[in-house]
N, C-alpha and C positions, 0 to 999 in steps of 0.2 A: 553766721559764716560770711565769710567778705568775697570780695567776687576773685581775688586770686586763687583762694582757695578751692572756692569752688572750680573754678576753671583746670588746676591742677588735679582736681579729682576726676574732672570730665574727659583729662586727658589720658590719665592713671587709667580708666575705666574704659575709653577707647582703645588702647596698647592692648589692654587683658582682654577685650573681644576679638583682636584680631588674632590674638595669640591661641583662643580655645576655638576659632575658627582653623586656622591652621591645623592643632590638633585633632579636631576632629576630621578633618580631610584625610590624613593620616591610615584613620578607620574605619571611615565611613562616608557615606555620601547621601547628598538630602533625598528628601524622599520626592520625587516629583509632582504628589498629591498634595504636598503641604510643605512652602518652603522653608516654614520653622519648625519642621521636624527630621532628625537624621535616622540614620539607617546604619545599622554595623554590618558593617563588608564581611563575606564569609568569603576567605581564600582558599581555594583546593592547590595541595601543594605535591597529591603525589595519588595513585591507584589503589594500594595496600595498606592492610588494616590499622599499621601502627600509624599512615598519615593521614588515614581517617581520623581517628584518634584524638589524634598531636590538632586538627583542623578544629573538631568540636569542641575542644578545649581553649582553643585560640580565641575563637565567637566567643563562647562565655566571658572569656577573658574583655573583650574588645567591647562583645554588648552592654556589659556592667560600665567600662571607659566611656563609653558611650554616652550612656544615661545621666554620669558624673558629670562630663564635660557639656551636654546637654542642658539640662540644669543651671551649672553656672554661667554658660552663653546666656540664658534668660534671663538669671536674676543681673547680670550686664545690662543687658537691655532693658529691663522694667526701671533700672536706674539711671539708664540715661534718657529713657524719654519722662522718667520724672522730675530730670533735668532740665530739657526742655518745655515741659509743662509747666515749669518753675516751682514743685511741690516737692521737690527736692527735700532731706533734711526733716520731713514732719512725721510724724510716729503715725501709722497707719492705723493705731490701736486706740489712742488718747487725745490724736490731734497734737501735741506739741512738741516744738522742736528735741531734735533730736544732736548731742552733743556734739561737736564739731567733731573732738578727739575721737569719738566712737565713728564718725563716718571716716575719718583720715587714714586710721587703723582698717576698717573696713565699709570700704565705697560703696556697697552693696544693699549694707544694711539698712530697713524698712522699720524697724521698730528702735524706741528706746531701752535703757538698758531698766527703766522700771518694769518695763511691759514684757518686754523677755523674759525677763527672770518671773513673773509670775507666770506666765506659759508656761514653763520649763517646769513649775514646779507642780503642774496641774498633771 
């Protein structure tokens, strides 16, 4: 991988952190015990049992969002400080590089597409 590439993927990958940051602001808020971990916000919107209700359902809703958006805030950042550790790009699995196409499609990803697919198929 050349260093433009790289670089547009560091940037690709800075954009989508700030954006699952925002999102998660949205529903939640960190936890003040640990500042890489969030909290889905429970809204009370009303006294009566159907906004009880409509509330518990909401959380559900938010907590699950939560957890998704959660998640991929991290696999963001285990790739960009793999970025800066300059191991960027190496299959976590086998040791070796990992296709350009496969990280351009997806910046994230930690393993090759040998090593994937025999996880997947375990």
């Amino acid at each position: 991988m050349n260093k433009k590439e790289l670089e547009s993927i560091k940037n690709k990958l800075e954009e989508e952190k700030t954006h699952l940051e925002q999102e998660l602001q949205k529903i939640a808020s960190k936890n003040p015990h640990n500042p890489d971990d969030w909290k889905a916000k429970f809204e009370e919107t009303g006294d009566d049992e159907s906004d009880s209700a409509s509330e518990v359902v909401k959380f559900g809703l938010n907590l699950t969002l939560e957890k998704t958006l959660e998640k991929s805030l991290k696999d963001v950042e285990k790739a960009l400080t793999r970025i800066d550790k300059k191991d960027y790009g190496v299959c976590k699995y086998c040791q070796q590089g990992i296709n350009p196409k496969r990280l351009l499609a997806r910046p994230t990803s930690s393993a090759c597409i040998p090593c994937k697919t025999k996880l997947k198929s375990l």
